[in-house]
N, CA, C and O atoms as a GROMACS GRO file, in nm:
protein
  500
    1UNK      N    1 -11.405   7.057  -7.787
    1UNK     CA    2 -11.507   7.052  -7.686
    1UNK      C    3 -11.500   6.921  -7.609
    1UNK      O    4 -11.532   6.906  -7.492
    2UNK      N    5 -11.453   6.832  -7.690
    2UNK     CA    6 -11.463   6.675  -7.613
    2UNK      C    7 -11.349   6.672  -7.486
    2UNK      O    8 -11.348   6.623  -7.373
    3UNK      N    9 -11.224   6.776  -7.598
    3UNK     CA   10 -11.130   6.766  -7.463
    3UNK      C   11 -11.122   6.818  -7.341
    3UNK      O   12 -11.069   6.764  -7.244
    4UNK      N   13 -11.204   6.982  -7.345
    4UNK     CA   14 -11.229   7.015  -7.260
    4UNK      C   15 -11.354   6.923  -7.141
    4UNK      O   16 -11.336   6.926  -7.019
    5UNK      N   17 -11.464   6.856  -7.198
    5UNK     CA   18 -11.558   6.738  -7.130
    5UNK      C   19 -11.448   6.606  -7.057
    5UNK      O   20 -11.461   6.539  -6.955
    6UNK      N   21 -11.349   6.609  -7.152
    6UNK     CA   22 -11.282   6.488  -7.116
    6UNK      C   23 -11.196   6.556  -6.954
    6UNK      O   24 -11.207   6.515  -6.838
    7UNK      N   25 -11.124   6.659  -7.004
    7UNK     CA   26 -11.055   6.709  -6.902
    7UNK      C   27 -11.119   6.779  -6.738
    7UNK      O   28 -11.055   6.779  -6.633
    8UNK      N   29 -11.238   6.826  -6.755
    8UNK     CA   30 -11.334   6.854  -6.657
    8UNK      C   31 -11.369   6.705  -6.586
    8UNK      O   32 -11.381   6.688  -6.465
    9UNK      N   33 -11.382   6.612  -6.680
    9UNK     CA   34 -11.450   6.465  -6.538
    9UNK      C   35 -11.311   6.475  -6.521
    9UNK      O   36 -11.285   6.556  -6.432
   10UNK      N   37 -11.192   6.415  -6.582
   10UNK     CA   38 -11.074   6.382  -6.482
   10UNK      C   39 -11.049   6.481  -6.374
   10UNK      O   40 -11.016   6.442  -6.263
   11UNK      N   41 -11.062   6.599  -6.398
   11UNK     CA   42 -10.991   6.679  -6.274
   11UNK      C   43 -11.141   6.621  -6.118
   11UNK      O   44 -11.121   6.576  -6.005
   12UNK      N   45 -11.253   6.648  -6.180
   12UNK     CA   46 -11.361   6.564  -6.072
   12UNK      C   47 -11.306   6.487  -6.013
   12UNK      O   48 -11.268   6.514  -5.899
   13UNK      N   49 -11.268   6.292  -6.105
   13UNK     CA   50 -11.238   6.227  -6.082
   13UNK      C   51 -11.130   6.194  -5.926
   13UNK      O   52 -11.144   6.134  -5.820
   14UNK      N   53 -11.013   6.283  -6.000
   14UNK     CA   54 -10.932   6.350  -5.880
   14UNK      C   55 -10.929   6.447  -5.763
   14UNK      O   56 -10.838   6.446  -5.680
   15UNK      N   57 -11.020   6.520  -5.761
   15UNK     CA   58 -11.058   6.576  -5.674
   15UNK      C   59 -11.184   6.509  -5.548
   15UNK      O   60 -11.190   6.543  -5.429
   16UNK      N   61 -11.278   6.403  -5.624
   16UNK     CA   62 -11.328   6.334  -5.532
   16UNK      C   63 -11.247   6.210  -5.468
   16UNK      O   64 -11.277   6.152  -5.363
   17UNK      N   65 -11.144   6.182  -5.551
   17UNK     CA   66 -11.080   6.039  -5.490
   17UNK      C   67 -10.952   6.126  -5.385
   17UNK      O   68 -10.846   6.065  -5.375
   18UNK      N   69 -10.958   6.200  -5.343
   18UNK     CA   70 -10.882   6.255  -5.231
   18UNK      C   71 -10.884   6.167  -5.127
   18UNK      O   72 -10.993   6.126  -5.089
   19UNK      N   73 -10.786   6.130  -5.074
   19UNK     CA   74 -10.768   6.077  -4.874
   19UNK      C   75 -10.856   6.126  -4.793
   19UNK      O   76 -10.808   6.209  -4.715
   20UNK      N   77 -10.950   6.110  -4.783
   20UNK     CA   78 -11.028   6.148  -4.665
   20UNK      C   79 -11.002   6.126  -4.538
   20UNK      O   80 -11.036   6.200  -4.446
   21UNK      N   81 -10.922   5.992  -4.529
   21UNK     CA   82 -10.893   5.987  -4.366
   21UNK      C   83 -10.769   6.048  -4.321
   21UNK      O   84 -10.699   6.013  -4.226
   22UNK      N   85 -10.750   6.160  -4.417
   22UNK     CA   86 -10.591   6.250  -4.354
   22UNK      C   87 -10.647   6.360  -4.290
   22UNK      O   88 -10.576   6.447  -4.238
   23UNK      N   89 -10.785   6.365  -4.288
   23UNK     CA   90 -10.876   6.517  -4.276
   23UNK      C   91 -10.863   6.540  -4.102
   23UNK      O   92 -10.909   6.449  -4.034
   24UNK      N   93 -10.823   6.619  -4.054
   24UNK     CA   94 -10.832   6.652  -3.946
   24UNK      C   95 -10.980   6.649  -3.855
   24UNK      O   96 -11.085   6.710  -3.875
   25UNK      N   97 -10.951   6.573  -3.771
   25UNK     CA   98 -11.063   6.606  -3.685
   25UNK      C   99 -11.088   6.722  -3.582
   25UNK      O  100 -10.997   6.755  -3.505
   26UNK      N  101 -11.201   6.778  -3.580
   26UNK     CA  102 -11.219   6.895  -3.443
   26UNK      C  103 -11.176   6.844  -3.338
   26UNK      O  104 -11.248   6.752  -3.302
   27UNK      N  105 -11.074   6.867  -3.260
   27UNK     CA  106 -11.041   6.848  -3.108
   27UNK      C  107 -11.210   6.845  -3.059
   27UNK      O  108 -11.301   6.907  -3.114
   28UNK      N  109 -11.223   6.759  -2.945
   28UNK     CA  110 -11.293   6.772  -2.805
   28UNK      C  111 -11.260   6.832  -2.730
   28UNK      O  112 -11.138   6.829  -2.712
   29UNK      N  113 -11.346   6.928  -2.632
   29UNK     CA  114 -11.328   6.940  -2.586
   29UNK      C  115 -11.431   6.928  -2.433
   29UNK      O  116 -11.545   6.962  -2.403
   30UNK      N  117 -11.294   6.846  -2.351
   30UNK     CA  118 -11.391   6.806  -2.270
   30UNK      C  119 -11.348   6.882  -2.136
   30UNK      O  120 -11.244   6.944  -2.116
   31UNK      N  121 -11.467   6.860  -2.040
   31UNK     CA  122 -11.514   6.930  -1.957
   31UNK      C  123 -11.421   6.876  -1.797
   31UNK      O  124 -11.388   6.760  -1.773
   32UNK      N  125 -11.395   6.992  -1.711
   32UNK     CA  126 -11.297   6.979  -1.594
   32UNK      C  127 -11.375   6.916  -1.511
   32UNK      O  128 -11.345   6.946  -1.396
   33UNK      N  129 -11.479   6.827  -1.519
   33UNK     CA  130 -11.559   6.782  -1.392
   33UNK      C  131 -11.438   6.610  -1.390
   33UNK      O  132 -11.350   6.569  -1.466
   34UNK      N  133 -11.491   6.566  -1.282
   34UNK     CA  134 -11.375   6.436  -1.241
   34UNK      C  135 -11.496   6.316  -1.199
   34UNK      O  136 -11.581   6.316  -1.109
   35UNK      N  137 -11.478   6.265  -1.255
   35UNK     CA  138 -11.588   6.122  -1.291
   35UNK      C  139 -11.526   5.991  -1.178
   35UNK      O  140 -11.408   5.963  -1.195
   36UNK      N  141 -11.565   5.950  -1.121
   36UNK     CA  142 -11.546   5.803  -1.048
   36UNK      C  143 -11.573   5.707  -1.139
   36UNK      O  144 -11.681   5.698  -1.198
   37UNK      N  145 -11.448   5.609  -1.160
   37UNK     CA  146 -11.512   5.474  -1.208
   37UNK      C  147 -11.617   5.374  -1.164
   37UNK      O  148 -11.685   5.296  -1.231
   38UNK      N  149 -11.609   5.405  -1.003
   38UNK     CA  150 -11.674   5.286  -0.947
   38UNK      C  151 -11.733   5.317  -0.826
   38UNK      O  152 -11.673   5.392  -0.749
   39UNK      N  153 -11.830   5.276  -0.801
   39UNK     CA  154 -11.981   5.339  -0.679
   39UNK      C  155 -12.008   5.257  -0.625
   39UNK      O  156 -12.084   5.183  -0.686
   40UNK      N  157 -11.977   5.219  -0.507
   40UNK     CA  158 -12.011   5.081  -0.434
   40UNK      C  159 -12.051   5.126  -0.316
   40UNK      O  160 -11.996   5.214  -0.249
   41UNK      N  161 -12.188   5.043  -0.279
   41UNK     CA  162 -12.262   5.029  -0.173
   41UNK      C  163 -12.247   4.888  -0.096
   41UNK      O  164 -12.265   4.787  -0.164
   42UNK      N  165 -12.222   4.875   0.015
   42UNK     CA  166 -12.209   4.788   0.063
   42UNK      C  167 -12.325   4.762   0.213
   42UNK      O  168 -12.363   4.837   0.303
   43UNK      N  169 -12.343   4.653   0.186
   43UNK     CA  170 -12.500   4.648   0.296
   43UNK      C  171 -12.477   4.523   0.380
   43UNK      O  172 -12.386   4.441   0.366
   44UNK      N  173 -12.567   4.522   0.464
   44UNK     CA  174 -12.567   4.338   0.492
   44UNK      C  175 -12.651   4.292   0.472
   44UNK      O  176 -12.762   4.344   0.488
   45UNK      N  177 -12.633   4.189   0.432
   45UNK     CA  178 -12.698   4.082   0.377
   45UNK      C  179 -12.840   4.083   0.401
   45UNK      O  180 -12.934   4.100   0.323
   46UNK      N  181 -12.835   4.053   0.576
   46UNK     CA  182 -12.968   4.006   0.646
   46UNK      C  183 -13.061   4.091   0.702
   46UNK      O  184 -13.157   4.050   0.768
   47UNK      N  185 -13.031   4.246   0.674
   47UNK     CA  186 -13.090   4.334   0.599
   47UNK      C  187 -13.117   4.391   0.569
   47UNK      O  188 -13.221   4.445   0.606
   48UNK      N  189 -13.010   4.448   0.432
   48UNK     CA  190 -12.999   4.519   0.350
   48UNK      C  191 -12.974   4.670   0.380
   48UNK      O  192 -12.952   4.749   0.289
   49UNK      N  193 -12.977   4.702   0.491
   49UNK     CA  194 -12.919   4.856   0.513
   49UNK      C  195 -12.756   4.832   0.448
   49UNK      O  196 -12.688   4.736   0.411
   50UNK      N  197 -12.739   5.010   0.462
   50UNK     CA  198 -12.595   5.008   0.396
   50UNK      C  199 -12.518   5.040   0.562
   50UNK      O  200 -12.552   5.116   0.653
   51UNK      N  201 -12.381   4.929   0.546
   51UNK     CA  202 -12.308   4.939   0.653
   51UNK      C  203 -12.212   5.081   0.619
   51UNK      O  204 -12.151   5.115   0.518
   52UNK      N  205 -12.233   5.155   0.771
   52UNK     CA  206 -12.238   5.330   0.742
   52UNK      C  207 -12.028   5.309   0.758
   52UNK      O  208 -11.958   5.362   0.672
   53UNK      N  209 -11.982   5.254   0.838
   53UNK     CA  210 -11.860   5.254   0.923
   53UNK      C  211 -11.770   5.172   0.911
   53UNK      O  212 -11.830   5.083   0.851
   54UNK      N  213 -11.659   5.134   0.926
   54UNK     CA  214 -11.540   5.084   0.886
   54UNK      C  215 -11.532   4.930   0.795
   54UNK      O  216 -11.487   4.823   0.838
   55UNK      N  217 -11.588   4.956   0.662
   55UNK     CA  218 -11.604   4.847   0.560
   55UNK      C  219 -11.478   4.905   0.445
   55UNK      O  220 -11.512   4.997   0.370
   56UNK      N  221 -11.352   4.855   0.436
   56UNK     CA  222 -11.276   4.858   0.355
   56UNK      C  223 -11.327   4.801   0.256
   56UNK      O  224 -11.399   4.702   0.262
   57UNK      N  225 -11.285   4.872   0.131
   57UNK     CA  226 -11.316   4.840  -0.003
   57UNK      C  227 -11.196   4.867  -0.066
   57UNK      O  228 -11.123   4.966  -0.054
   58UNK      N  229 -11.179   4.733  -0.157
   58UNK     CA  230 -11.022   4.761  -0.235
   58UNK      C  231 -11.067   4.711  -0.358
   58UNK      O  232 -11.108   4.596  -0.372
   59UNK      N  233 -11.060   4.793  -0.445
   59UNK     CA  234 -11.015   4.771  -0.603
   59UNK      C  235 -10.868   4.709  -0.690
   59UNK      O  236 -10.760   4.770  -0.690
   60UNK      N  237 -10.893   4.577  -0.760
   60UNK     CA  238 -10.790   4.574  -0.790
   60UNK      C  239 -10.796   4.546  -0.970
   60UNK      O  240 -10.864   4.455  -1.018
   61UNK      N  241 -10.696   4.661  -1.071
   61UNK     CA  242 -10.696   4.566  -1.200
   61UNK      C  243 -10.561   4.534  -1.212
   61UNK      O  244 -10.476   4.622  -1.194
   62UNK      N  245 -10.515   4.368  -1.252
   62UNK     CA  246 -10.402   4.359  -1.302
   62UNK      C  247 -10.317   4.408  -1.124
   62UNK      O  248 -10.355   4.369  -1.013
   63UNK      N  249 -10.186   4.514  -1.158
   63UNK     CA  250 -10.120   4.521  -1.040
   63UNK      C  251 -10.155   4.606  -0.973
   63UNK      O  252 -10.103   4.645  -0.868
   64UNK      N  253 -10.272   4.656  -1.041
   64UNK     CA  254 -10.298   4.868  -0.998
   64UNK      C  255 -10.408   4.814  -0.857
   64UNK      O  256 -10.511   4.752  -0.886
   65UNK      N  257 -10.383   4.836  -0.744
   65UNK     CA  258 -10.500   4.824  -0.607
   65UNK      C  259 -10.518   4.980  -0.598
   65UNK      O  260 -10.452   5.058  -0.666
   66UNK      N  261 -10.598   5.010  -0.523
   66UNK     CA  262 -10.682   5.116  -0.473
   66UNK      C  263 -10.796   5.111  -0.345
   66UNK      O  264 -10.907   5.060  -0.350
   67UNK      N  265 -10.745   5.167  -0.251
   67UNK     CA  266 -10.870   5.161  -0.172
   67UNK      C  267 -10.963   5.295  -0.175
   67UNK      O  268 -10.937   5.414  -0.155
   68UNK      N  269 -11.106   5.208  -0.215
   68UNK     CA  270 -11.190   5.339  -0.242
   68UNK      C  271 -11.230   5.387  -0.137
   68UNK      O  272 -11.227   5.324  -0.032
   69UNK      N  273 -11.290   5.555  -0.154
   69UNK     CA  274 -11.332   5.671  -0.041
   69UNK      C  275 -11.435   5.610  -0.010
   69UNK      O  276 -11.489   5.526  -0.082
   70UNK      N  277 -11.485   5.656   0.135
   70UNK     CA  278 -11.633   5.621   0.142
   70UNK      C  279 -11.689   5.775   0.167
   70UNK      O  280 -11.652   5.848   0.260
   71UNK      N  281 -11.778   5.807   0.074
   71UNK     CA  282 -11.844   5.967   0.077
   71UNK      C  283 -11.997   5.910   0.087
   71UNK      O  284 -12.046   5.808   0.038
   72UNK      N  285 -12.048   6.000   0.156
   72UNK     CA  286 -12.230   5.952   0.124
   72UNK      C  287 -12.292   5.828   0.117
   72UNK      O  288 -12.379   5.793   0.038
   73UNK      N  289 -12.231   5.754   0.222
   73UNK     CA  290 -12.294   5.651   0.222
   73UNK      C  291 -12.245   5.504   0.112
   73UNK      O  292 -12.300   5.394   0.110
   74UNK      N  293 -12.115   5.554   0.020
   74UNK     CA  294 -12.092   5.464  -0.127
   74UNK      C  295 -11.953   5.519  -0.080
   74UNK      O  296 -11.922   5.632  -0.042
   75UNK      N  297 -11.892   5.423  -0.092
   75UNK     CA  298 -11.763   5.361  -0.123
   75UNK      C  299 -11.714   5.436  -0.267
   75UNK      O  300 -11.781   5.413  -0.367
   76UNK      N  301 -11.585   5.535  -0.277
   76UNK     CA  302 -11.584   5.580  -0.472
   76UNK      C  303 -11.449   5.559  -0.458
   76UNK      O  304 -11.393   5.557  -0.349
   77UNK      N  305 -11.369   5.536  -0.616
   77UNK     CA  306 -11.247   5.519  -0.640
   77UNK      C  307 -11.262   5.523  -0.787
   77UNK      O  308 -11.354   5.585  -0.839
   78UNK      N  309 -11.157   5.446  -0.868
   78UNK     CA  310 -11.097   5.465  -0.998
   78UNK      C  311 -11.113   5.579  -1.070
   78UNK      O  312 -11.151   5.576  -1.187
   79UNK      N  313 -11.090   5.669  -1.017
   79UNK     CA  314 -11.134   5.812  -1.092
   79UNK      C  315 -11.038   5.835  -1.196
   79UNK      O  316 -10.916   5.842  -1.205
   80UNK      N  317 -11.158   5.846  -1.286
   80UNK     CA  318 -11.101   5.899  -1.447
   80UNK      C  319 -11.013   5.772  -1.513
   80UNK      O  320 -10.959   5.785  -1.623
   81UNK      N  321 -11.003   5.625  -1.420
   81UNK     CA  322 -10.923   5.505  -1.474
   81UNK      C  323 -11.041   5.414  -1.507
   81UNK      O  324 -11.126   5.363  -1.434
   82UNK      N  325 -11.009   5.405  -1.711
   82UNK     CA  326 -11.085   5.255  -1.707
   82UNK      C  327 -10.961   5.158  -1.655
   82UNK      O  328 -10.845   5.159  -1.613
   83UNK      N  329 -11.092   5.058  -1.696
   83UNK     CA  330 -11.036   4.892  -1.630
   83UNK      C  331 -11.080   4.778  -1.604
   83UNK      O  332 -11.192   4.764  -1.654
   84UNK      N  333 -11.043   4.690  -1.549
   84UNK     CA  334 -11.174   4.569  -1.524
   84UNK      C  335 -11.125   4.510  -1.384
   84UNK      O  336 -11.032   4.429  -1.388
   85UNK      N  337 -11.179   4.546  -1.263
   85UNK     CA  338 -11.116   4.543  -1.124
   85UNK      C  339 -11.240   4.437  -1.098
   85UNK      O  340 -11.342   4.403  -1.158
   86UNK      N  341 -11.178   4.408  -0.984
   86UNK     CA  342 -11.205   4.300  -0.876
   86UNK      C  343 -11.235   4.364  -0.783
   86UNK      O  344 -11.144   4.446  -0.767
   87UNK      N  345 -11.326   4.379  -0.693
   87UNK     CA  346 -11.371   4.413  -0.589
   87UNK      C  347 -11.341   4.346  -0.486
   87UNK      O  348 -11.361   4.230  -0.521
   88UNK      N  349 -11.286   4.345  -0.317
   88UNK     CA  350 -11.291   4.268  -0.197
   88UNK      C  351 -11.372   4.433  -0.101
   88UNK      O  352 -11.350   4.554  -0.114
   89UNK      N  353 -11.474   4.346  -0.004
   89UNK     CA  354 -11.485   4.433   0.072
   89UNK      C  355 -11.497   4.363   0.238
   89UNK      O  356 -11.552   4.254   0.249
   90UNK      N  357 -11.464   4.406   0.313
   90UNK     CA  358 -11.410   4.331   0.455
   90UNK      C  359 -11.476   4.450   0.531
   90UNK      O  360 -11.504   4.564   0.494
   91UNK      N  361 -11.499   4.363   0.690
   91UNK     CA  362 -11.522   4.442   0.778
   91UNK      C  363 -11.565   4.351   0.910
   91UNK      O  364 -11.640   4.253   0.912
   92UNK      N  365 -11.493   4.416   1.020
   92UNK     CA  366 -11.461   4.340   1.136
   92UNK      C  367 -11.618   4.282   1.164
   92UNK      O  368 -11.703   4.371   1.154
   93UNK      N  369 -11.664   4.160   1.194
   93UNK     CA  370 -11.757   4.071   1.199
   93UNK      C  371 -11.837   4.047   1.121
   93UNK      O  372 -11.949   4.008   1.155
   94UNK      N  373 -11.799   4.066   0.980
   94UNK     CA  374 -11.864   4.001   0.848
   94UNK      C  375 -11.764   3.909   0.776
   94UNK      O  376 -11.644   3.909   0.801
   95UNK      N  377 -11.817   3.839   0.697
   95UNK     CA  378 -11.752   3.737   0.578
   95UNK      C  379 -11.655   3.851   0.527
   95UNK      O  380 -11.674   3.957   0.585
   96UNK      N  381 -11.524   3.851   0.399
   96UNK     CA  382 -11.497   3.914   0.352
   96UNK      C  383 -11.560   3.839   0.179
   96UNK      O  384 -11.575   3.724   0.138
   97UNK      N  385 -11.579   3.962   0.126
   97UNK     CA  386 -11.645   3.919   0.011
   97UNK      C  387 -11.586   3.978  -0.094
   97UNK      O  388 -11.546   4.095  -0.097
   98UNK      N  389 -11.576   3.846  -0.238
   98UNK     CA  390 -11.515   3.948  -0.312
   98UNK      C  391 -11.636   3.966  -0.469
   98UNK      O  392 -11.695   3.863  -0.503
   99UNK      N  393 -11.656   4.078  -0.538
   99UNK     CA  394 -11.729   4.110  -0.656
   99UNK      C  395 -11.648   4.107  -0.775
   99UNK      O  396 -11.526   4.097  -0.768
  100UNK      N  397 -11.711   4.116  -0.886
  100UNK     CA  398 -11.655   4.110  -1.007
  100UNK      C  399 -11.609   4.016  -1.145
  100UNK      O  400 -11.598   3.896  -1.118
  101UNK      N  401 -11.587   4.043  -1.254
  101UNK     CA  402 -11.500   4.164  -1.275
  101UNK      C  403 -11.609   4.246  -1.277
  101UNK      O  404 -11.717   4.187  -1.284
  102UNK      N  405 -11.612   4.435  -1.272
  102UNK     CA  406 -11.651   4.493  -1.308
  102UNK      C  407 -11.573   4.543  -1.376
  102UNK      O  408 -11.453   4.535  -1.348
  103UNK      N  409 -11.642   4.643  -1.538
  103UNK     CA  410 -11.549   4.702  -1.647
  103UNK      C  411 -11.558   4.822  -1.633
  103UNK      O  412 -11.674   4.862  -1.641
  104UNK      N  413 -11.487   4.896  -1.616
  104UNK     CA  414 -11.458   5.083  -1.650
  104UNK      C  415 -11.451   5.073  -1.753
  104UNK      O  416 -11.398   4.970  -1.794
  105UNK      N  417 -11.506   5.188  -1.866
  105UNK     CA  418 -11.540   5.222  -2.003
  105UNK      C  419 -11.525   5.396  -1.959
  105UNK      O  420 -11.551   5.471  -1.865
  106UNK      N  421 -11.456   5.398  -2.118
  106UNK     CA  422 -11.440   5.587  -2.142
  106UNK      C  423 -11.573   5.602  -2.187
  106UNK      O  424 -11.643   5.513  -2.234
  107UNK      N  425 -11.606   5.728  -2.167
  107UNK     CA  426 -11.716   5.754  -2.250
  107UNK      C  427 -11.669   5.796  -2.396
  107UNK      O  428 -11.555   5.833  -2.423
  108UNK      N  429 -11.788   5.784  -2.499
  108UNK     CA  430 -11.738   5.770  -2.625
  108UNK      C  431 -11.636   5.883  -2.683
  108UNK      O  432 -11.554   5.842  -2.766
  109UNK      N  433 -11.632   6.001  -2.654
  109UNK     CA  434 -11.561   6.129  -2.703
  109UNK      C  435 -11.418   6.108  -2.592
  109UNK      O  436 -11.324   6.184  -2.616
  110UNK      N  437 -11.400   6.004  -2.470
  110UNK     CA  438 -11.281   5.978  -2.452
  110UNK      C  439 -11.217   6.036  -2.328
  110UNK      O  440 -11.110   6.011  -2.273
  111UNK      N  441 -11.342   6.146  -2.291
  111UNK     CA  442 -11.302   6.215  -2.164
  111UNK      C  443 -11.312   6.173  -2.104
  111UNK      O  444 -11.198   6.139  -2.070
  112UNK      N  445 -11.392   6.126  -2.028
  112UNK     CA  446 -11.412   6.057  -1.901
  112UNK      C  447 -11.479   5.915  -1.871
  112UNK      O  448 -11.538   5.858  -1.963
  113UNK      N  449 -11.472   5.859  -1.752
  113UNK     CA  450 -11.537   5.706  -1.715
  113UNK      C  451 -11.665   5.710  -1.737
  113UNK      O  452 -11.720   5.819  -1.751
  114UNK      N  453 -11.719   5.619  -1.742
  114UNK     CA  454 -11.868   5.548  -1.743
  114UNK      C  455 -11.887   5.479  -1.604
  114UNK      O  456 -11.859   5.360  -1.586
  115UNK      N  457 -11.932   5.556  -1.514
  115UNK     CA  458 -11.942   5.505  -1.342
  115UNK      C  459 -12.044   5.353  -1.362
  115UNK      O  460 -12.135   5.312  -1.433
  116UNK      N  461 -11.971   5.316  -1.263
  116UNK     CA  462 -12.059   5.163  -1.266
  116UNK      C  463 -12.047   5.127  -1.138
  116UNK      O  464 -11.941   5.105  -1.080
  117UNK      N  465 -12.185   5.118  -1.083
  117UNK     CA  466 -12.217   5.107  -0.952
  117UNK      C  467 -12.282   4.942  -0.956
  117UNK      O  468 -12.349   4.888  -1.044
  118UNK      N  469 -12.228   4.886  -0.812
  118UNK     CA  470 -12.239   4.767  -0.770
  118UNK      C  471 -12.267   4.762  -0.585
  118UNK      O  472 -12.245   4.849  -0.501
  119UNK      N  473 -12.309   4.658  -0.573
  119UNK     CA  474 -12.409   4.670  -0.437
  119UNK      C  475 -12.323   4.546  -0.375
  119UNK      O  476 -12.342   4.450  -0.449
  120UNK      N  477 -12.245   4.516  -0.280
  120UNK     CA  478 -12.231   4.389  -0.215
  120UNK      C  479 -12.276   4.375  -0.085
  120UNK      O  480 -12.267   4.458   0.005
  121UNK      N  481 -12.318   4.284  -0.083
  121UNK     CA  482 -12.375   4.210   0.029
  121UNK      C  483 -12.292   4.142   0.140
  121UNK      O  484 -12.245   4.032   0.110
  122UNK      N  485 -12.263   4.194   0.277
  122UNK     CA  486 -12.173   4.134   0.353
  122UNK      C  487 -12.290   4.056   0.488
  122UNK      O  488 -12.380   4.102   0.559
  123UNK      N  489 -12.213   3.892   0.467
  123UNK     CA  490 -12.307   3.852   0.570
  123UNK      C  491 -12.158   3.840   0.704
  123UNK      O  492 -12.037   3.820   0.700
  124UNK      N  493 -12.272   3.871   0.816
  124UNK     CA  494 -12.230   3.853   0.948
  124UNK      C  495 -12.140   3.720   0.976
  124UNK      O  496 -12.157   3.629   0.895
  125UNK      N  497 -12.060   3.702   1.066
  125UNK     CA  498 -11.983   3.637   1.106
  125UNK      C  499 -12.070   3.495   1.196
  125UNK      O  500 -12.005   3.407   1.250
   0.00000   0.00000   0.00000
């Protein structure tokens, strides 16, 4: 009887001390929508409306540049790229100004960016 008691905890023993971190994880699955890294509004300064018309905006991380869309009023780019970019935004009779760093982050399950919106301020010439 003892051996059979003895032999029942060891097989336990071994059966709970298994590798757990060989265990497969459930795939994600993530969703076909397309995320912007970065949302920029750009205004002037002196006051504060958003300049509607030819305000270039360039993103830069490291060697990667990008010039972002302007849709709706906001400036968008780094889609679906983290990162940590530098912002310049220019426009014929303002300062050129530059923002940043700002950081792009995945969201936690890995699919997509974490949008991060920033406001710059361009003063007049």
């Amino acid at each position: 009887m003892k051996k059979l008691l003895v032999l029942l905890m060891v097989t336990a023993f071994f059966a709970c001390s298994g590798d757990d971190d060989n265990v497969a994880e459930e795939p994600v699955a993530c969703t076909e929508e397309f995320v912007f890294g970065l949302s920029v509004q750009v205004r002037d300064a002196a006051t504060g409306a958003i300049i509607p018309n030819g305000v270039l905006v360039v993103a830069q991380d490291g060697n990667y540049s990008e010039t972002l869309d302007f849709m709706f009023d906001t400036h968008v780019g780094a889609g679906e790229r983290p990162g940590t970019y530098t912002l310049t935004a220019s426009k014929e009779g303002f300062v050129t100004k530059m923002a940043g760093p700002v950081t792009v982050e995945l969201t936690e399950d890995m699919c997509h960016v974490i949008t991060e919106s920033v406001t710059i301020e361009l003063e007049a010439n």
